[in-house]
C-alpha positions in Angstrom: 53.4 129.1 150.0 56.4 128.4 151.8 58.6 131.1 153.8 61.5 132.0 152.8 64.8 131.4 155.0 65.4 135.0 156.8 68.7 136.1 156.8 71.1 137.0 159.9 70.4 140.4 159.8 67.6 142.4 161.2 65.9 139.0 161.9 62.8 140.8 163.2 62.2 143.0 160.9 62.6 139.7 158.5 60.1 137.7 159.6 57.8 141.0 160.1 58.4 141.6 156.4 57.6 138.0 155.2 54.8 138.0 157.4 53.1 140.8 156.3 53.4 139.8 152.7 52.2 136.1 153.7 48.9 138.3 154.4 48.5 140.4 152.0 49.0 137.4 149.4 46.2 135.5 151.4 48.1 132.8 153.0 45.8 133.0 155.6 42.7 134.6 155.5 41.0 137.0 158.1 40.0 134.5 161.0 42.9 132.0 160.3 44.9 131.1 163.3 48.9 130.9 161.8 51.3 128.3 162.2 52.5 128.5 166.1 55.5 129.7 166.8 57.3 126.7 166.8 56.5 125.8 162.9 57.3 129.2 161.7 60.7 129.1 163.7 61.6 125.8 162.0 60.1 127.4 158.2 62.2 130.5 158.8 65.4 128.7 160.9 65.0 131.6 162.9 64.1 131.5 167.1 61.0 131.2 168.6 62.4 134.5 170.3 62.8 136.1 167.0 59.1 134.5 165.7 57.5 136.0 169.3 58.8 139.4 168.7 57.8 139.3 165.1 54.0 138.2 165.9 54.2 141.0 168.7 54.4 143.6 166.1 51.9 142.6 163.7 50.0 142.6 167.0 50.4 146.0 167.6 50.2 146.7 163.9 46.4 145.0 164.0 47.2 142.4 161.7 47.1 139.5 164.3 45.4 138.8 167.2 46.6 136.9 170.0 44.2 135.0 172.3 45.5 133.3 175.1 45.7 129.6 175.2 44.3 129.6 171.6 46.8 130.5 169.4 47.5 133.5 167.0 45.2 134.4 164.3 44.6 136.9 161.2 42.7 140.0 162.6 43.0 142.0 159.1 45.2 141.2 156.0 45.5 144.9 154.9 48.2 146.8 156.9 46.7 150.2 157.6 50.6 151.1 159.2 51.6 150.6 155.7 49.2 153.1 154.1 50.0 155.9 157.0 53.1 156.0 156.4 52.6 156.9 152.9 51.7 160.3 154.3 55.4 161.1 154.7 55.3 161.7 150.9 52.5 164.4 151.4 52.8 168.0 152.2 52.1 169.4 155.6 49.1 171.3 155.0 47.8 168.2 153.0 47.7 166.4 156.5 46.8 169.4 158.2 43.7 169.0 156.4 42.7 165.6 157.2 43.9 166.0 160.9 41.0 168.6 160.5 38.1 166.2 158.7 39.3 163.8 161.4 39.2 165.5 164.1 36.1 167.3 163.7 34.4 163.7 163.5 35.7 162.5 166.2 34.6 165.6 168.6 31.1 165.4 167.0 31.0 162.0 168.1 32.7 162.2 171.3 30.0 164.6 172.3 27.2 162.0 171.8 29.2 159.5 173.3 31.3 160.4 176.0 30.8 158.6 179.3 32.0 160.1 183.0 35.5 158.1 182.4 35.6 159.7 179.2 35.1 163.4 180.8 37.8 162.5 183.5 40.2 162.3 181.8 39.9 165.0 179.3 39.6 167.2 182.0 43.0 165.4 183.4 44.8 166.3 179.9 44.0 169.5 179.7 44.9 170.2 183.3 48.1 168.5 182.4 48.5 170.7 179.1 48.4 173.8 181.0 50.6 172.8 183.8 52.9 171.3 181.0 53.2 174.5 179.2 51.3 175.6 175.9 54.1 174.0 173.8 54.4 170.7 175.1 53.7 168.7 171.9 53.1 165.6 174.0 50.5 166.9 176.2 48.7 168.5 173.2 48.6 164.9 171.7 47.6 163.3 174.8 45.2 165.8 175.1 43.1 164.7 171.4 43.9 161.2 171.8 41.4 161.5 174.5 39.0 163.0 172.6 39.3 160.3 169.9 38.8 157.9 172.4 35.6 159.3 173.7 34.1 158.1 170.6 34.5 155.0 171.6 34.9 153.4 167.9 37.5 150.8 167.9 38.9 151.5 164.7 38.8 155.4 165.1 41.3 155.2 167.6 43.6 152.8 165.9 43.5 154.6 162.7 44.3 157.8 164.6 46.9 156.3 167.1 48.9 155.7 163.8 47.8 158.9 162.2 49.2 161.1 165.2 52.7 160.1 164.6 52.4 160.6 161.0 51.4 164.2 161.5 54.1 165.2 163.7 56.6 163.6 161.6 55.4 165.6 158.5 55.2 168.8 160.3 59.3 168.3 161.5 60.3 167.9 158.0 58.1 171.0 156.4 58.7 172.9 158.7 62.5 172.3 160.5 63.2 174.9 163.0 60.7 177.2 162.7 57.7 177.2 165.4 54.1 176.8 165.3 52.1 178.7 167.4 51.7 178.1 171.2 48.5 175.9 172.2 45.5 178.0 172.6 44.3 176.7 176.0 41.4 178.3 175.8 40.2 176.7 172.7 41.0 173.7 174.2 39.1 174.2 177.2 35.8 175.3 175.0 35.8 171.9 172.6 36.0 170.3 176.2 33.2 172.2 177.5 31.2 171.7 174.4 31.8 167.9 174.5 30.6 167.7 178.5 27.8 169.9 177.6 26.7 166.7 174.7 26.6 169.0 172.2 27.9 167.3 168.5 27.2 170.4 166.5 29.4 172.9 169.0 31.7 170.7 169.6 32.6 169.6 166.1 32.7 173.5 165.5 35.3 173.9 168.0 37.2 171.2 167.1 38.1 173.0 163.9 38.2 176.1 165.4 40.9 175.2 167.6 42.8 174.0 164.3 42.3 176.9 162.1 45.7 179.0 163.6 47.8 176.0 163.0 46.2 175.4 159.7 46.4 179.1 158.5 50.4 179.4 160.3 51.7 176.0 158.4 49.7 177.4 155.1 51.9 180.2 155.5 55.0 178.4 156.3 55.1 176.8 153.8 54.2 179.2 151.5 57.0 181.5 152.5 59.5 178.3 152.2 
């Protein structure tokens, strides 16, 4: 199937576009290596410039894969982006609730996973969440993405590198001005200990522990709104 000419606007975005449905409609299939950027700059009458930064994103998306000095090529045809950002369109407690189911997972499996690198730096997030302050959202998030990433499954910490944003983006729009609750530290500091002591059972339990206040405050919330 041939690509359609992209416009002069939001060239990127374009090409992303037509990209992505060139994937989903099996143009290429998972393993493929796409046209270089040369052919789809001519198939578009776009720039290479414009192709490069289009590729980059499906990159970053997962979609493609880029291996020097071989080419481009299809890493997964189904755009998990696509389906996180459908979350927008649920309620706050809704994705409360998987943050939770994930969450927990991932602690369990942290804990009979985690390496010394792994312990390092969860003990450098939460030092830097409580020199931060208990409401710095960024720290907090930094914080779990390291425990994600002690589970050391590829696709866990995609899925939940999208998934993170999604959350906080949910929670602004429920919820507008009014505050959650400060970071409990301390529950922090016992999924951590839990996790260092290889313990999946405790620290799975403290994983949702440590989310039960937010849970129970945004149930409220939103009940009252």
């Amino acid at each position: 199937m041939a690509l359609r000419t992209a416009g002069r606007t939001s060239l990127v975005d374009s090409v992303v576009e037509q990209l992505r449905a060139q994937l989903a409609e099996g143009e290429w299939a998972v393993g493929d290596r796409i046209p270089t950027e040369h052919e789809l700059a001519a198939q578009l009458a776009v720039g290479r410039n414009t192709v490069r930064e289009a590729v980059r994103v499906l990159v970053h998306a997962g979609l493609l894969e880029s291996r020097q000095g071989n080419g481009t090529f299809v890493r997964s045809t189904a755009d998990p982006a696509a389906v996180l950002r459908g979350m927008r369109h649920a309620g706050a407690r809704d994705v409360l609730e998987l943050r939770v189911a994930l969450e927990a997972e991932a602690a369990r499996l942290a804990a009979g996973r985690r390496d010394t690198h792994d312990l390092l730096r969860l003990r450098a997030a939460l030092r830097t969440l409580r020199e931060e302050g208990d409401r710095d959202a960024d720290a907090d998030m930094a914080f779990h993405q390291a425990v994600v990433e002690a589970t050391h499954n590829a696709a866990f910490v995609e899925v939940y590198r999208f998934f993170s944003a999604q959350v906080h983006e949910v929670l602004v729009e429920a919820l507008g001005d009014r505050e959650m609750p400060p970071v409990d530290i301390d529950a922090h500091e016992a999924l951590v200990a839990a996790i260092e002591a290889g313990d999946p059972a405790a620290a799975e339990a403290e994983a949702r522990e440590l989310l039960r206040v937010p849970m129970e405050t945004v149930a409220a919330l939103t009940t009252a709104r």
